[in-house]
PyMOL commands that place a pseudoatom at each C-alpha (Angstrom):
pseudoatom trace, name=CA, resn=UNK, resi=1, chain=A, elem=C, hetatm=0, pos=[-29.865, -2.040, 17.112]
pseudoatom trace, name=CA, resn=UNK, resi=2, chain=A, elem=C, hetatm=0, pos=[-33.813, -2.481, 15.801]
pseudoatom trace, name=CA, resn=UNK, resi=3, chain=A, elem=C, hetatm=0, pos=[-33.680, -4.515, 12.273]
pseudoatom trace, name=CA, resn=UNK, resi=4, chain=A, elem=C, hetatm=0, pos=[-36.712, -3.756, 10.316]
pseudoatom trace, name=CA, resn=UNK, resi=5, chain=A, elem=C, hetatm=0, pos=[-38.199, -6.555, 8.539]
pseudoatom trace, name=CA, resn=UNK, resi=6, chain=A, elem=C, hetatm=0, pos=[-37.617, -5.257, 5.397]
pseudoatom trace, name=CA, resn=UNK, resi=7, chain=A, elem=C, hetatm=0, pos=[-33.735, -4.921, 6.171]
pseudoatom trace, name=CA, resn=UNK, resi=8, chain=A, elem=C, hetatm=0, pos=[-33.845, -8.740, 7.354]
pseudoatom trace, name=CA, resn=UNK, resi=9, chain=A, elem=C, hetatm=0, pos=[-31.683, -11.072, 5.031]
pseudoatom trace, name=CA, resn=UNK, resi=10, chain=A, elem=C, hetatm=0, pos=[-33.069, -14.391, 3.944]
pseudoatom trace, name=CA, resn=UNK, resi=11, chain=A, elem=C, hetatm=0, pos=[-29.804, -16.706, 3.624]
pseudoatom trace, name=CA, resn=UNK, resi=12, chain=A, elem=C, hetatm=0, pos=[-31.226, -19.182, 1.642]
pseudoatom trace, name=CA, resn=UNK, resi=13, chain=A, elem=C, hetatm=0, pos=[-31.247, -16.615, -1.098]
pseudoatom trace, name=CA, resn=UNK, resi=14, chain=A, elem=C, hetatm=0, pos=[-27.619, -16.613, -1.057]
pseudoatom trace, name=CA, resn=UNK, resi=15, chain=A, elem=C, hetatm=0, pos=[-27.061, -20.471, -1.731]
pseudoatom trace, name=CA, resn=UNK, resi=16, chain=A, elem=C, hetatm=0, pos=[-28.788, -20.292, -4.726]
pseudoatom trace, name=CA, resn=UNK, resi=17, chain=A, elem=C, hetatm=0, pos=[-26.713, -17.614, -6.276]
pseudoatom trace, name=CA, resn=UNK, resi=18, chain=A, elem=C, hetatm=0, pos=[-23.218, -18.541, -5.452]
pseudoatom trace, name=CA, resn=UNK, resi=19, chain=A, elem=C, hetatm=0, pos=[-21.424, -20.182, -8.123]
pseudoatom trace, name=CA, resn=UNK, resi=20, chain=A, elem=C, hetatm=0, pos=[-19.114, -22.680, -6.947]
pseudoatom trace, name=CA, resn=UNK, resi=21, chain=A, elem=C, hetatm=0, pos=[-19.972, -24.015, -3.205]
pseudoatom trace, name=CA, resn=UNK, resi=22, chain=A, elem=C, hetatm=0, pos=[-16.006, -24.427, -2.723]
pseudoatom trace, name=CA, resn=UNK, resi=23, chain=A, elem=C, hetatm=0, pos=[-15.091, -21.045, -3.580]
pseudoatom trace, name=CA, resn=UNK, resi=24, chain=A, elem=C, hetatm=0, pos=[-12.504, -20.136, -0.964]
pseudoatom trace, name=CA, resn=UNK, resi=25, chain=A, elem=C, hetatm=0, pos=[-13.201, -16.356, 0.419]
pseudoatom trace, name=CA, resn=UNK, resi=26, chain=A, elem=C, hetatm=0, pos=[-9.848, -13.860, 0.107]
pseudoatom trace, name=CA, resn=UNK, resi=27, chain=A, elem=C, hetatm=0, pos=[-9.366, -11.208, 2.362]
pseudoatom trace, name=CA, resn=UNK, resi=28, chain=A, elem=C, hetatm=0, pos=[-10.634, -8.578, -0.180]
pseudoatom trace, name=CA, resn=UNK, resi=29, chain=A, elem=C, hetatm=0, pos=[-13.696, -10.421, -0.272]
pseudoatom trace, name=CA, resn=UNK, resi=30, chain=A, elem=C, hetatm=0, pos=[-14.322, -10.328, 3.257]
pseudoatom trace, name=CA, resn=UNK, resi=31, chain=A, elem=C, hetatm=0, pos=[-12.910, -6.427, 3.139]
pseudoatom trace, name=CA, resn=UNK, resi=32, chain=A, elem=C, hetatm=0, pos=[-15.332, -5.626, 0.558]
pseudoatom trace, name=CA, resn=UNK, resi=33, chain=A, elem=C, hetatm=0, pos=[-18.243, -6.900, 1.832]
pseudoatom trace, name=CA, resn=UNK, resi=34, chain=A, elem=C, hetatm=0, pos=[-17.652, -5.233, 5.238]
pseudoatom trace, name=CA, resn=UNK, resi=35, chain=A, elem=C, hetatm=0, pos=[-17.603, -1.923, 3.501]
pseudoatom trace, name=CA, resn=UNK, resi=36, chain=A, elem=C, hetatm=0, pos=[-21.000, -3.218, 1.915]
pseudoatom trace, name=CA, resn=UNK, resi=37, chain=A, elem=C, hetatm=0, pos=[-22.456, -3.846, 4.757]
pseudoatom trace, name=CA, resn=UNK, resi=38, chain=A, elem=C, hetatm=0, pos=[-21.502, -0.462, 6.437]
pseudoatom trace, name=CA, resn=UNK, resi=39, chain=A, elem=C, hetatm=0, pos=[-22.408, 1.371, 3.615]
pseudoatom trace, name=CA, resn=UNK, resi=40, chain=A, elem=C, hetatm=0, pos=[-26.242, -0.735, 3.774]
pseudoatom trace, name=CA, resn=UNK, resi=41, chain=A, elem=C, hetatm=0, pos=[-26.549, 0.195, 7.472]
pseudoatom trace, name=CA, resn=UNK, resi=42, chain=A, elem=C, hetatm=0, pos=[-29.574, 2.711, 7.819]
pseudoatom trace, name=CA, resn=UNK, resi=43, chain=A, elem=C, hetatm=0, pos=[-28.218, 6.449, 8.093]
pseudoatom trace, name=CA, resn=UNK, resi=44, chain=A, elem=C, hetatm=0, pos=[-29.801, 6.823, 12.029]
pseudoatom trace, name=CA, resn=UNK, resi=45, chain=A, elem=C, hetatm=0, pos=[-27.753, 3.725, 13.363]
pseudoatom trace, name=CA, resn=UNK, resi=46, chain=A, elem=C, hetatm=0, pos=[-24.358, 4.524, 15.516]
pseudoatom trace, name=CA, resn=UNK, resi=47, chain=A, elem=C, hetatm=0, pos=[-21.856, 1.917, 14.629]
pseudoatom trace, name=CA, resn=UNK, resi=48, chain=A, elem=C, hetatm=0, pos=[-19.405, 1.436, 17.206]
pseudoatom trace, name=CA, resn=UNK, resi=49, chain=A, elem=C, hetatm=0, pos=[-16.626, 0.238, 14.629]
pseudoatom trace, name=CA, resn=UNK, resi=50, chain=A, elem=C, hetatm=0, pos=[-15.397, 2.787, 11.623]
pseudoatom trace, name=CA, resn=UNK, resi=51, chain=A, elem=C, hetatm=0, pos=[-14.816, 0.570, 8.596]
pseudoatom trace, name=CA, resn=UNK, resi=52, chain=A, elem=C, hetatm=0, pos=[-11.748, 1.302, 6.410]
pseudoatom trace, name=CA, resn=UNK, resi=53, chain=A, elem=C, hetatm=0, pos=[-12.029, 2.023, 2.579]
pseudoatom trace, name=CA, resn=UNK, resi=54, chain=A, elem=C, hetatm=0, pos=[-11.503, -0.805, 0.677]
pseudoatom trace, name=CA, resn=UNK, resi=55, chain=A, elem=C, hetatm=0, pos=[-8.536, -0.417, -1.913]
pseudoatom trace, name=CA, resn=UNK, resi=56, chain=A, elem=C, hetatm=0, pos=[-9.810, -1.023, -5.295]
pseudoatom trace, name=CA, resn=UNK, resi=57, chain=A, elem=C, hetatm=0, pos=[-6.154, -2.670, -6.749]
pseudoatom trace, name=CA, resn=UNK, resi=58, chain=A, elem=C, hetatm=0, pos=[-4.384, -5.555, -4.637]
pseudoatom trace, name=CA, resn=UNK, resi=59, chain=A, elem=C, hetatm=0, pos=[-0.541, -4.590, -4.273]
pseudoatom trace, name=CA, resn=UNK, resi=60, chain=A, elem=C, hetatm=0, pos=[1.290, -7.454, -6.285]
pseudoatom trace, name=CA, resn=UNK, resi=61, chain=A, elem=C, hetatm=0, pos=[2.781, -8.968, -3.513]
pseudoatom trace, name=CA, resn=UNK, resi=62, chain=A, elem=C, hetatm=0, pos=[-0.834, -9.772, -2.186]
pseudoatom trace, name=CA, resn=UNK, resi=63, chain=A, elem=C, hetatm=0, pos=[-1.539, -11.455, -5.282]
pseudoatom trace, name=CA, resn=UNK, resi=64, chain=A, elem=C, hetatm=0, pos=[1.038, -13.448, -5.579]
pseudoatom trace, name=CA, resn=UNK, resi=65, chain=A, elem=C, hetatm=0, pos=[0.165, -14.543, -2.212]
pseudoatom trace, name=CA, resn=UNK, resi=66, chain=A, elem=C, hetatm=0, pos=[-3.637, -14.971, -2.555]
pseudoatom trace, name=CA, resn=UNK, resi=67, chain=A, elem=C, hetatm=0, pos=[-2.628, -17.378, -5.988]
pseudoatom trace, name=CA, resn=UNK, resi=68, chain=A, elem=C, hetatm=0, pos=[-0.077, -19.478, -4.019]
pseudoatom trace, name=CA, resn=UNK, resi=69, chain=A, elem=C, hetatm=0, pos=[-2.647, -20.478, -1.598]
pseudoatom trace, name=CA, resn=UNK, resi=70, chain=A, elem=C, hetatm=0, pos=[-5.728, -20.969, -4.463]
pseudoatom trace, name=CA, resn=UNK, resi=71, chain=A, elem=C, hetatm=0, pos=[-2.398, -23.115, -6.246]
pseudoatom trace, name=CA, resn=UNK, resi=72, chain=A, elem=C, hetatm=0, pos=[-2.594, -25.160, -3.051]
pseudoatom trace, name=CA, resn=UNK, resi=73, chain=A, elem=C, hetatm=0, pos=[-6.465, -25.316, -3.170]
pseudoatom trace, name=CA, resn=UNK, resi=74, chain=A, elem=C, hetatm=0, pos=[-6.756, -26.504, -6.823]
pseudoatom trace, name=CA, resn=UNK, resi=75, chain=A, elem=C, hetatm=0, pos=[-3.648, -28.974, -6.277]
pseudoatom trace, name=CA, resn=UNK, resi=76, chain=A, elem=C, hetatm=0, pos=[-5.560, -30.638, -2.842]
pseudoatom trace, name=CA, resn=UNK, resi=77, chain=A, elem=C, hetatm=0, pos=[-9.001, -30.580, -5.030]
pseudoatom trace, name=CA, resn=UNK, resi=78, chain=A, elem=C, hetatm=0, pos=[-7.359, -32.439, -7.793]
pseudoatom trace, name=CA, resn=UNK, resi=79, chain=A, elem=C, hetatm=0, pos=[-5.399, -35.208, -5.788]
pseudoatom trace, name=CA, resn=UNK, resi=80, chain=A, elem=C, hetatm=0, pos=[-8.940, -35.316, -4.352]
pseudoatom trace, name=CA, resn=UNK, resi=81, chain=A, elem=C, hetatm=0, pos=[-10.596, -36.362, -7.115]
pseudoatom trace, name=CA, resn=UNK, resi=82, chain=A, elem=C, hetatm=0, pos=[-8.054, -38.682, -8.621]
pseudoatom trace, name=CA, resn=UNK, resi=83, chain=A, elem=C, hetatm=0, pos=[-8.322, -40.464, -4.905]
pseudoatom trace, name=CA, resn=UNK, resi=84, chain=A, elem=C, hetatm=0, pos=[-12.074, -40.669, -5.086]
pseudoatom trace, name=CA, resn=UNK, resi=85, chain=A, elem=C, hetatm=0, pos=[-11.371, -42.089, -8.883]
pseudoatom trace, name=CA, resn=UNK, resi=86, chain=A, elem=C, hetatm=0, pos=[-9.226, -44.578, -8.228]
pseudoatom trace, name=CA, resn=UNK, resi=87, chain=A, elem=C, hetatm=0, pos=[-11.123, -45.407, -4.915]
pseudoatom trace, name=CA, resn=UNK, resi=88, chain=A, elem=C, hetatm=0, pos=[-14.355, -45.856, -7.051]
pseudoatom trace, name=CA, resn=UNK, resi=89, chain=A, elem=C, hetatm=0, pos=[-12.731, -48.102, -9.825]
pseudoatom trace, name=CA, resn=UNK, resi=90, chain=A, elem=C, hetatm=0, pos=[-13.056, -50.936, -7.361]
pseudoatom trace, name=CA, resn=UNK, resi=91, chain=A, elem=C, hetatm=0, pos=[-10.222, -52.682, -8.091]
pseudoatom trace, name=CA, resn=UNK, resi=92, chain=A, elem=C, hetatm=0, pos=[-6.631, -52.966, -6.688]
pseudoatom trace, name=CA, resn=UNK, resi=93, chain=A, elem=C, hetatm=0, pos=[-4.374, -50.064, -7.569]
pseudoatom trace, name=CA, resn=UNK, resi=94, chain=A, elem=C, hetatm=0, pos=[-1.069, -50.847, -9.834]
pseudoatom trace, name=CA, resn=UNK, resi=95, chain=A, elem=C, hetatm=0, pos=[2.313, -50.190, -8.094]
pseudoatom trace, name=CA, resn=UNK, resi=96, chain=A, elem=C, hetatm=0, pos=[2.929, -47.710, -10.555]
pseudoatom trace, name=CA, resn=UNK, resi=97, chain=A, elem=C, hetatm=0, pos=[-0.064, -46.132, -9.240]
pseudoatom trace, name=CA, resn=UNK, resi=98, chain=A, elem=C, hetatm=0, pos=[0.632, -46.133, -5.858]
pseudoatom trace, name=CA, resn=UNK, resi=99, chain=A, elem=C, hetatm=0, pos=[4.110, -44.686, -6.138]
pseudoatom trace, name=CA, resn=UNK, resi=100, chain=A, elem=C, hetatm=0, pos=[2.355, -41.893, -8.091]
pseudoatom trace, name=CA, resn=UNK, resi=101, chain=A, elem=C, hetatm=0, pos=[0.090, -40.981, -6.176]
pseudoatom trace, name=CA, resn=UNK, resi=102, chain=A, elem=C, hetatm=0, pos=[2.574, -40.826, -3.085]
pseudoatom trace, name=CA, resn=UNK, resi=103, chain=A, elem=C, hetatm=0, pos=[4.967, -38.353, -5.449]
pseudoatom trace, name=CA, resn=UNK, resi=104, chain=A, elem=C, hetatm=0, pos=[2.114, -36.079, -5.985]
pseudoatom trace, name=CA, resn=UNK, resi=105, chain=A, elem=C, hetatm=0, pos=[1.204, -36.124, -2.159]
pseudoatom trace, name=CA, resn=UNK, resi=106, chain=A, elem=C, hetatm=0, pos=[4.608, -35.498, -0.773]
pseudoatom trace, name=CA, resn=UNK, resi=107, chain=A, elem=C, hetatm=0, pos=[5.319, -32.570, -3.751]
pseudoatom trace, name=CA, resn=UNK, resi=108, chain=A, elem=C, hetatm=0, pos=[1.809, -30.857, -2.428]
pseudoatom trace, name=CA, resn=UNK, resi=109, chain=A, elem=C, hetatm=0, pos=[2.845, -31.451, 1.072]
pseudoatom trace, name=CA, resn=UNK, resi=110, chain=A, elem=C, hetatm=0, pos=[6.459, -30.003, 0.082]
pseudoatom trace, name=CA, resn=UNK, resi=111, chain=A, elem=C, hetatm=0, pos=[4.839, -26.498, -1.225]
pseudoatom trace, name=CA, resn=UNK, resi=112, chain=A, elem=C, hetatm=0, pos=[2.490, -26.383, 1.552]
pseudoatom trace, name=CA, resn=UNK, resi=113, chain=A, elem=C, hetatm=0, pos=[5.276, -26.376, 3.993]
pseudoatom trace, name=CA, resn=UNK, resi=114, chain=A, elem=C, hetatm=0, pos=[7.340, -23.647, 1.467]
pseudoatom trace, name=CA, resn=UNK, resi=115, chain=A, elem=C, hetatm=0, pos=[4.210, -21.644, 1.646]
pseudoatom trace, name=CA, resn=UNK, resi=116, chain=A, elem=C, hetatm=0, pos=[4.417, -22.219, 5.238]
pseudoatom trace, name=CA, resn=UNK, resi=117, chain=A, elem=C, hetatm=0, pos=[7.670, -21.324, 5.952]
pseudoatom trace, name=CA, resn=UNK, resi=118, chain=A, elem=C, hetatm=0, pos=[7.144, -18.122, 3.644]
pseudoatom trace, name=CA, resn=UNK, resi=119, chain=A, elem=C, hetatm=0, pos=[4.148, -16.914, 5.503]
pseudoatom trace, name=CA, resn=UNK, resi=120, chain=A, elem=C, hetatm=0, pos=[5.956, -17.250, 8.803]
pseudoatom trace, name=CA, resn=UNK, resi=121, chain=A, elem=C, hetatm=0, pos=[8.874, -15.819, 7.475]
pseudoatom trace, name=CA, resn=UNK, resi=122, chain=A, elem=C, hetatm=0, pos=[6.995, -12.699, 6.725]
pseudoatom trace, name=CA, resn=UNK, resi=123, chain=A, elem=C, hetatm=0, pos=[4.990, -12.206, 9.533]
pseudoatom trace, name=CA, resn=UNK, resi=124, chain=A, elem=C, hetatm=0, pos=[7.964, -12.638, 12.136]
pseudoatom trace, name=CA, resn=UNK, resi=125, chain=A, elem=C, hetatm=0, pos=[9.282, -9.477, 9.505]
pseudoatom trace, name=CA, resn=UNK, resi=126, chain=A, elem=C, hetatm=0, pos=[6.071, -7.516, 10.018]
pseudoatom trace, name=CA, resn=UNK, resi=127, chain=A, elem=C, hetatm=0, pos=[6.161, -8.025, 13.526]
pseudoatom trace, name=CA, resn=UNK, resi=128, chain=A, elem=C, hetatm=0, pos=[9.365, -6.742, 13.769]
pseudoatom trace, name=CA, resn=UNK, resi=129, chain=A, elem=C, hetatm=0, pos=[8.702, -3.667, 11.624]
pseudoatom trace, name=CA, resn=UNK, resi=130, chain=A, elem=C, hetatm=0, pos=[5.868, -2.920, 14.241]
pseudoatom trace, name=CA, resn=UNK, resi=131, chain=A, elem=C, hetatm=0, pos=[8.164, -3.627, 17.081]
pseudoatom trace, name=CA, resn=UNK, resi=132, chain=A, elem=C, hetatm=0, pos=[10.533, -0.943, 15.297]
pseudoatom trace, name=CA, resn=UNK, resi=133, chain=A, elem=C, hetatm=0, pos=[8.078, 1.644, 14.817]
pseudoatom trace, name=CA, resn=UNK, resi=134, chain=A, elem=C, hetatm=0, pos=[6.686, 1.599, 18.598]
for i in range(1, 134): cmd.bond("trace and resi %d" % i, "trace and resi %d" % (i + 1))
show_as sticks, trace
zoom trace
C-alpha cells in the first residue's frame, strides 16, 4: 500500500491534544477508531481485513465491566499518590499510618482478585457457549 504524503500522520500532533496522558483506552475506543481508520482509507486501496460496524450503545453488562476496571484504575492512582505524599513528607510514618495504608492495599488487592475471578469466570462461560455451538 503507497501512503501519499498528504495521508501521512504526524504523531506529535496527537500528544498535544489528548487530555489526560493516563487515560486508559476501552475496547470501544479501540473499535471505534478502527472503523475510523477504515472509513479514512482512500476508496482505490484493497484491504485485506473487513472491519465490523461499531455499535453505537454498550450493552449494560459491558459497562458495568469497563467501570469495574476504571474503579480499579482510580483506586491504584489514588493509593499512588497518597504513597508518593507520604514518601515526600520526609519524615517517619505513624503506626496508624502504616496500618492504613496496608488496609487500603490489601482491600484494592481483594477487588482486583474479585474482578479477577469474575472475568475468568465468564470467559471459561463464553468458551463453553462456543464449544456448544460448534
Amino acid at each position: 500500500m503507497n501512503v501519499l504524503p498528504t495521508q501521512m500522520v504526524n504523531v506529535a500532533d496527537f500528544a498535544a491534544t489528548q487530555t489526560s496522558a493516563t487515560a486508559p483506552a476501552h475496547v470501544d475506543d479501540i473499535a471505534k477508531f478502527r472503523q475510523t481508520f477504515a472509513d479514512a482509507a482512500p476508496s482505490g486501496v484493497n484491504q485485506t481485513e473487513q472491519v465490523a460496524p461499531v455499535p453505537q450503545e454498550l450493552s449494560a453488562g459491558i459497562k458495568a465491566v469497563l467501570n469495574q476496571f476504571d474503579s480499579l484504575n482510580v483506586h491504584a492512582t489514588q493509593l499512588g499518590q497518597l504513597a508518593d505524599s507520604m514518601r515526600a513528607s520526609g519524615r517517619d510514618l505513624a503506626p496508624s499510618q502504616i496500618i492504613d495504608m496496608t488496609m487500603r492495599c490489601q482491600e484494592m488487592v481483594f477487588q482486583a482478585e474479585l474482578t479477577s475471578n469474575v472475568a475468568n469466570r465468564s470467559s471459561d462461560g463464553v468458551q463453553q457457549l462456543f464449544r456448544q455451538q460448534s
